[in-house]
Every structure is written in structure tokens, then in C-alpha cells.
C-alpha positions in Angstrom: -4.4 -12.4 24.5 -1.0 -13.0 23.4 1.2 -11.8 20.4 4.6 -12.4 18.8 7.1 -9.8 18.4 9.4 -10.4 16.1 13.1 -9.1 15.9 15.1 -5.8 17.5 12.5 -3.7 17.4 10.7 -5.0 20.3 12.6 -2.2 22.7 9.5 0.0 20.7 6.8 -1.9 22.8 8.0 -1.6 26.1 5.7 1.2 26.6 2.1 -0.7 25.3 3.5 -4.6 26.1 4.4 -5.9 28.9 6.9 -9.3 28.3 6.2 -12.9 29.8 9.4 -13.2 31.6 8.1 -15.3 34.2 7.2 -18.0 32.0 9.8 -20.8 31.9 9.4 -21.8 28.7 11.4 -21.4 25.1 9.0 -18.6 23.9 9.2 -16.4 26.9 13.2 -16.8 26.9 13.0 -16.1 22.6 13.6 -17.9 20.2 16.3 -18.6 18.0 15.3 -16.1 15.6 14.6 -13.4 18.6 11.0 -14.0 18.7 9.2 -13.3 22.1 5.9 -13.9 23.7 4.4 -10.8 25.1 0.8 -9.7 26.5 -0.3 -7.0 24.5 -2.4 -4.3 27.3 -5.7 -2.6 26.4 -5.9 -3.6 22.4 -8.2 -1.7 21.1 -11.4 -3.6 19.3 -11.5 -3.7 15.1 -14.3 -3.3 13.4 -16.5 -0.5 12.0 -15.6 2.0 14.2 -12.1 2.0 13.2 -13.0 3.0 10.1 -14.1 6.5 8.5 -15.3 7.9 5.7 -13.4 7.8 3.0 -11.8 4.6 4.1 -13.3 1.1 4.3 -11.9 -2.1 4.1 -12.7 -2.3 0.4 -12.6 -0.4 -3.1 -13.8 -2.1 -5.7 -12.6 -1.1 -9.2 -16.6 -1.9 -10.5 -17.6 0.3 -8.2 -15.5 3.3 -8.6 -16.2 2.6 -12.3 -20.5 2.3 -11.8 -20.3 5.7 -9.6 -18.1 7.2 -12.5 -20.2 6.2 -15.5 -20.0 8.2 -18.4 -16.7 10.4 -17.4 -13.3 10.5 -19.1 -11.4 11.8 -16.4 -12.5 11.5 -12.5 -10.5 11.4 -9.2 -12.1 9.9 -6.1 -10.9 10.1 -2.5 -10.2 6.5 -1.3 -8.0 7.3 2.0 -7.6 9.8 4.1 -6.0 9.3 7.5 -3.1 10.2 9.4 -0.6 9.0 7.8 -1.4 9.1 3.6 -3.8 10.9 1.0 -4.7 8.6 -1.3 -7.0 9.2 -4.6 -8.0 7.1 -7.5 -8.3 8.6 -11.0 -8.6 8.1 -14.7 -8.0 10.4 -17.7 -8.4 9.9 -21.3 -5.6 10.2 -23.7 -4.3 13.3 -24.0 -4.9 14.4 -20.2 -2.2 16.1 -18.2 -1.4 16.2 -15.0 0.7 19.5 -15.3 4.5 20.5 -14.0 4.7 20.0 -10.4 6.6 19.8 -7.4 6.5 18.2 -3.9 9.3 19.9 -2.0 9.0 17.6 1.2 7.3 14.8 0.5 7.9 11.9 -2.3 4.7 10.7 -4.4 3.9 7.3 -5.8 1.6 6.5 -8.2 0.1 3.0 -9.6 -0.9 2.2 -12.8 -4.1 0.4 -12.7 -4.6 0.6 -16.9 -3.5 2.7 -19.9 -0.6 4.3 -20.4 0.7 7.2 -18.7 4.4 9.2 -19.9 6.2 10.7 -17.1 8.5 13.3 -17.6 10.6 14.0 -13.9 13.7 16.3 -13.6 17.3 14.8 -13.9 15.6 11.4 -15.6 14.2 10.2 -18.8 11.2 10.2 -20.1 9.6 6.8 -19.5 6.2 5.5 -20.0 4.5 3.5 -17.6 2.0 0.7 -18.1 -0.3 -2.0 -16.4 1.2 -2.7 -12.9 3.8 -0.8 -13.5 4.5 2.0 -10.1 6.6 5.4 -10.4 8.4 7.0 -7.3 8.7 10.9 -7.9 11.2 11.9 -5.0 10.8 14.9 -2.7 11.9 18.1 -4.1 11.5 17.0 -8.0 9.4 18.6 -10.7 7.5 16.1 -12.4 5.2 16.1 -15.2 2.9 13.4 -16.5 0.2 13.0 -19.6 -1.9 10.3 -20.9 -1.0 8.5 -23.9 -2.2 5.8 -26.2 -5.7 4.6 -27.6 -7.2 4.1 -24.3 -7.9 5.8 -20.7 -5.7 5.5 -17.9 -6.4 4.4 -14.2 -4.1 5.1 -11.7 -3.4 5.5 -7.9 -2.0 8.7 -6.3 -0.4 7.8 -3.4 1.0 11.7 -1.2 1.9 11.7 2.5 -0.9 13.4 4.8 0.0 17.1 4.9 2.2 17.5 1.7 2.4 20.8 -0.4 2.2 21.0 -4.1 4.0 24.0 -5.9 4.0 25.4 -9.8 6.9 26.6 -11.7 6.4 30.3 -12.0 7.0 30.2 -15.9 3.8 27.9 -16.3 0.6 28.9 -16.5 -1.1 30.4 -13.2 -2.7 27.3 -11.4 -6.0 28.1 -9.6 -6.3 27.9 -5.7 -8.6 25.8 -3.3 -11.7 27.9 -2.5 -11.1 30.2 1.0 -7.0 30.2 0.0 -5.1 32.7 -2.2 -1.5 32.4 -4.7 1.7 33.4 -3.7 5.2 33.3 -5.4 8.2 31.7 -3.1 11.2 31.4 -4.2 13.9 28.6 -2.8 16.6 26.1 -4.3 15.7 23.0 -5.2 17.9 20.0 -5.4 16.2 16.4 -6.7 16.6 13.7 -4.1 19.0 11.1 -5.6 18.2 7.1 -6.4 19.2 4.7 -3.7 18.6 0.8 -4.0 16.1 -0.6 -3.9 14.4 2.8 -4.6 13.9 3.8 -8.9 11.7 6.0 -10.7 9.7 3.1 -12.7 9.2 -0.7 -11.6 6.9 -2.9 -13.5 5.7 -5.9 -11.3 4.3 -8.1 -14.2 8.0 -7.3 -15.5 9.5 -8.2 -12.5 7.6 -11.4 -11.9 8.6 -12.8 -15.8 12.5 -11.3 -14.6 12.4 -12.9 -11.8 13.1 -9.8 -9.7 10.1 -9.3 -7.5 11.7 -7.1 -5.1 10.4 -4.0 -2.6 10.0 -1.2 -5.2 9.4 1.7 -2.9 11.4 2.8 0.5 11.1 6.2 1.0 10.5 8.6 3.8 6.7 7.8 5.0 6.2 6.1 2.2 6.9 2.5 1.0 5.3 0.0 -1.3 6.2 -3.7 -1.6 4.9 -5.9 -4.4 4.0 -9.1 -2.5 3.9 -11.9 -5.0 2.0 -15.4 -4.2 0.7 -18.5 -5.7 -2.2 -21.0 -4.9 -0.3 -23.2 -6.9 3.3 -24.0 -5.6 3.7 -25.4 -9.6 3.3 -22.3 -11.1 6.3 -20.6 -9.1 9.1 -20.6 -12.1 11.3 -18.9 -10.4 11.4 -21.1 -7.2 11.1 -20.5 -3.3 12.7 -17.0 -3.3 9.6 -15.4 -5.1 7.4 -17.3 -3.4 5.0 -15.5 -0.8 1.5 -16.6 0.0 1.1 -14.6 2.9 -0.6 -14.5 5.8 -3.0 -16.7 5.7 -5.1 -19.7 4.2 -6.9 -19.2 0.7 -10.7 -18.0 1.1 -13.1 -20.5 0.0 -16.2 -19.0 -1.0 -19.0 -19.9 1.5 -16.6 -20.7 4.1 -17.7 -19.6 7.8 -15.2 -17.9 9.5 -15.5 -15.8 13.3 -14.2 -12.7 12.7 -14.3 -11.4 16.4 -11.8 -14.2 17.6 -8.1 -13.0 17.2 -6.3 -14.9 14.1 -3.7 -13.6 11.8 -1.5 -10.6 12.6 -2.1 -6.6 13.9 0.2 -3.8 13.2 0.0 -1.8 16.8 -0.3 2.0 15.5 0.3 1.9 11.6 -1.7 1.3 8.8 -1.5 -1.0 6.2 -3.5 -1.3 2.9 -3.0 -3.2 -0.4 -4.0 -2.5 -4.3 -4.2 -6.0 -6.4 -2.2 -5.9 -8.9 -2.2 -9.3 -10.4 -4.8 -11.7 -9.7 -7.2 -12.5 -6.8 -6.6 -11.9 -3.3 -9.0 -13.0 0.1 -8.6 -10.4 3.5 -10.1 -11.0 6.7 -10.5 -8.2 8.9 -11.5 -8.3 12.8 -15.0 -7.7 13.5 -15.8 -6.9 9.9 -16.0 -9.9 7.4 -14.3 -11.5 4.1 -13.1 -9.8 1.1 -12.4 -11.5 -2.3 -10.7 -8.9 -4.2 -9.3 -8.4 -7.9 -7.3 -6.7 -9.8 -7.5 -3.0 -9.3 -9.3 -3.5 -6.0 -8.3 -1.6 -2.5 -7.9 -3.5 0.6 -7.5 -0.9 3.8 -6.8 -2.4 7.3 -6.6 0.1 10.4 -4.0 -0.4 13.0 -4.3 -2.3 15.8 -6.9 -4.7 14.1 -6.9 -8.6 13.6 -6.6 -9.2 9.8 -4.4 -11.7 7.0 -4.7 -11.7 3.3 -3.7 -14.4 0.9 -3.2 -15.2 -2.7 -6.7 -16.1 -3.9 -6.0 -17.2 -7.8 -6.5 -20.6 -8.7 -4.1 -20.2 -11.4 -1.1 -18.2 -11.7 0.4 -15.3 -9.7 -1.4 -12.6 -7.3 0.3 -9.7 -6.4 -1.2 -7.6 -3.9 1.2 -4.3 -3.3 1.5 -3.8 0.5 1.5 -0.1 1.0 1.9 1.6 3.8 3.7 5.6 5.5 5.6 3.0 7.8 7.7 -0.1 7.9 5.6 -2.1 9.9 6.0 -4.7 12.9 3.8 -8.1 12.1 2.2 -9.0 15.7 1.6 -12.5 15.5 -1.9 -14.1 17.3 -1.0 -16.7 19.5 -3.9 -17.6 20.8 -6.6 -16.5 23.5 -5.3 -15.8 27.1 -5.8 -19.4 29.0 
């Protein structure tokens, strides 16, 4: 089996890939935009034994919603692996999520619905909607409650292993069953700003801006609106928004072989996607066809065969890449011959 490896960071590899030197040809030499040809060794298979509970290769918004039914406020597990801790959750108006603080570790969250208000040290107060994604940085209070006529859904996003503490002067928070409460004491200084990196970005504002950009690049933590279109027409803003990714629309009853490579693999990182705008299709190896929707969870393991596309026959579809790690795309190439 062969893949592509694509740019500097091939010197990573040398330890799992072994390059086709031999070969006379333009791939094995690179190519002009330092692509190379290499054999990937011992891949390990996709499928359903990549995957484990609570992660799967889909959330569906209806079903979070169905197992849900009749609750205000709920937060459900949707990944947990070795990289991120990931939950889904709603609140009605007037919920809080109290003063907090993440002393190593930034937090992300995305808006599904509703309106939440965020309130985060050395910032002001701002209000996030629909598609619209907040980066608290590491070592910043935070506070956040639920506002408006409606209830909120949104995505937690915290790297595996992170630590949550209280202000003192608050009220006494209660502690996971089997742990006790302790009171530390230690400086604090907020982690500034740096491009492209803000506290609020609104993708459906972004899109009608023009400004569809990577809205989160942070330590082990990063989240990139990936904006396409079925429709070249309905690109306003021309070629430099335009991303269909990595494969062909879905069609609905289309047969497709799974087990044969196709697409792309990220060797040891993982990548997963919430839609934001619109309809996206994922293939993943050994496992089947998604068609997804807005508020929907796509989660590929590493090291398995997978593409995703926009899926809307009209209009944009974002899906928002997310990820701990800025990932290499291995390109299939095609079986061994």
C-alpha cells in the first residue's frame, strides 16, 4: 500500500515508513511541492475495533435529543480517548456553568443552539450564538450562563487529563465520589491572544464576512471551520473560501467498499468533526457511510482510511475539524502492485 507524505514533516516518519528511493520515477524523487511516495509498514486495520465506548464514528443530534427527552439540562460523554474529553450538553435559560479555572489546559466550546454569555478574566463579556466557538485559554477564570427564551446546546471540548479549580471566595464546589477538597494557592497569569487565536468566532459570521479562517490553535487543541459547497455558484466569496474536502459527495444508495484503501489516514492522531452548517457525507475504513447534519459528531481514529465532503445540495457546509494535534494528511495511492 502506498501513501503520500506531504511537506517537511516527513523527517517524523522515518521511524513507521520506509521511502521508495529506488524507484526512478518523479514521485519517488518528490515533487515540486515536496510530496513523496512512501510504503507505509504494518498499518493497522480500521474498523470497529478501533473504536470504544464512548466514541463511534457518529453522534447524532436526534439521538442525543431522543435519549435526553424530557430534561432541561443534560451532559453526555461523546469522546474519550487519549488525546481529548469531550461532552455534549444543554441547559435552559438561566443555567450556569459556575467560575472556573483550567490552569494548564485551554477549553473550547461550540455552540450548537441558544445563547450562552460568557464572562472570562481580562475580556468582555460576550454572548455567543448558533455556530459561533469560544477559546477560554489556560490559566483563565471563566464564567458562563444561559440566556434568552430558549435552551442552549453546546460542545465542551478539554484536553485528556486537565484539572478544574474554584475560586476560594465562591461557593464550596462538591468533589467526585472517592476524592476529597483542598485549598492551593498559586499565581495566576491569563494566557494572552495570538492570531489567529480569539476568545469568540462565529462561522455563519465568518462565512457572510468572508473570513472563514482557523479559529482555534492552541496547545493540544485546535479547531478549524472547514467551509465547502456542492455548488461551485453559491461560493460568493470566490476560490479562497472554497473547500470541498476530501472526497466526492455521498449519493444516497451509492455502493461503496469500505475495506479497500481510498481517501487519506492520519498515522497516530485523531481527528473528529461537528457540522456546523449544512450536510456533510464520511466514509470510514471497514465501517460504512455517514450522512450527517447540523449538530451531528463525526469521530475517525488514527491510522484509519476515511474522507468527508460537503453534502448540501444548496448552500454552505461547514464541518469544524477538531483535533489535540495538527495533523499530517496521508494520501492513498493505490494498492501495492
Amino acid at each position: 500500500m502506498k501513501v503520500i507524505q506531504k511537506g517537511f514533516a516527513a523527517i517524523l516518519l522515518l521511524s513507521s515508513v520506509v521511502p521508495v528511493l529506488a524507484q526512478d520515477d518523479a514521485s519517488a524523487r518528490g515533487g515540486r511541492d515536496g510530496t513523496m511516495e512512501y510504503w507505509w509498514v504494518d498499518k493497522i486495520p480500521g474498523g470497529p475495533n478501533a473504536y470504544k465506548a464512548p466514541n463511534r464514528p457518529i453522534w447524532r443530534l436526534s439521538e442525543l435529543t431522543q435519549m435526553h427527552a424530557g430534561q432541561n439540562k443534560w451532559s453526555q460523554q461523546i469522546i474519550l480517548d487519549d488525546e481529548e474529553n469531550v461532552t455534549y450538553n444543554s441547559g435552559a435559560p438561566g443555567a450556569k456553568i459556575t467560575r472556573r479555572m483550567h490552569p494548564d489546559t485551554p477549553t473550547v466550546f461550540v455552540i450548537i443552539a441558544g445563547n450562552l454569555r460568557f464572562n472570562v478574566e481580562g475580556q468582555q463579556p460576550v454572548t455567543a450564538t448558533k455556530s459561533g466557538i469560544i477559546h477560554i485559554m489556560k490559566d483563565t477564570p471563566y464564567s458562563a450562563d444561559v440566556t434568552g427564551d430558549q435552551n442552549a446546546l453546546w460542545i465542551e471540548v478539554n484536553v485528556r487529563g486537565y484539572s478544574t479549580v474554584y475560586p476560594a471566595a465562591d461557593p464550596k464546589p462538591q468533589s467526585s465520589p472517592g476524592n476529597s477538597i483542598v485549598k492551593v494557592s498559586f499565581a495566576h497569569r491569563p494566557q494572552p491572544y495570538n492570531p489567529p487565536n480569539q476568545l469568540y468566532f462565529n462561522t455563519l459570521e465568518a462565512i457572510a464576512n468572508c473570513k472563514v479562517h482557523v479559529a482555534v490553535e492552541d496547545d493540544h487543541l485546535f479547531a478549524n471551520p472547514a467551509l465547502g459547497y456542492v455548488n461551485p455558484a453559491d461560493n460568493k466569496c470566490g476560490g479562497g473560501s472554497l473547500n470541498t474536502g476530501s472526497g466526492r459527495p455521498i449519493k444516497p444508495g451509492a455502493t461503496f467498499n469500505t475495506s479497500v484503501p481510498f481517501g487519506h489516514l492520519h498515522s497516530g492522531t485523531v481527528e473528529w468533526w461537528v457540522i456546523q452548517v449544512g450536510q456533510e457525507s464520511g466514509r470510514f475504513e471497514n465501517y460504512g457511510e455517514y450522512h450527517a447534519t447540523e449538530g451531528d459528531v463525526m469521530y475517525v481514529p488514527p491510522n484509519t482510511w476515511h474522507e468527508t465532503t460537503a453534502d448540501t445540495p444548496s448552500g454552505p457546509s461547514v464541518r469544524l475539524a477538531m483535533g489535540a494535534y495538527q495533523r499530517i494528511s496521508m494520501q492513498n495511492t493505490g494498492p501495492v502492485q
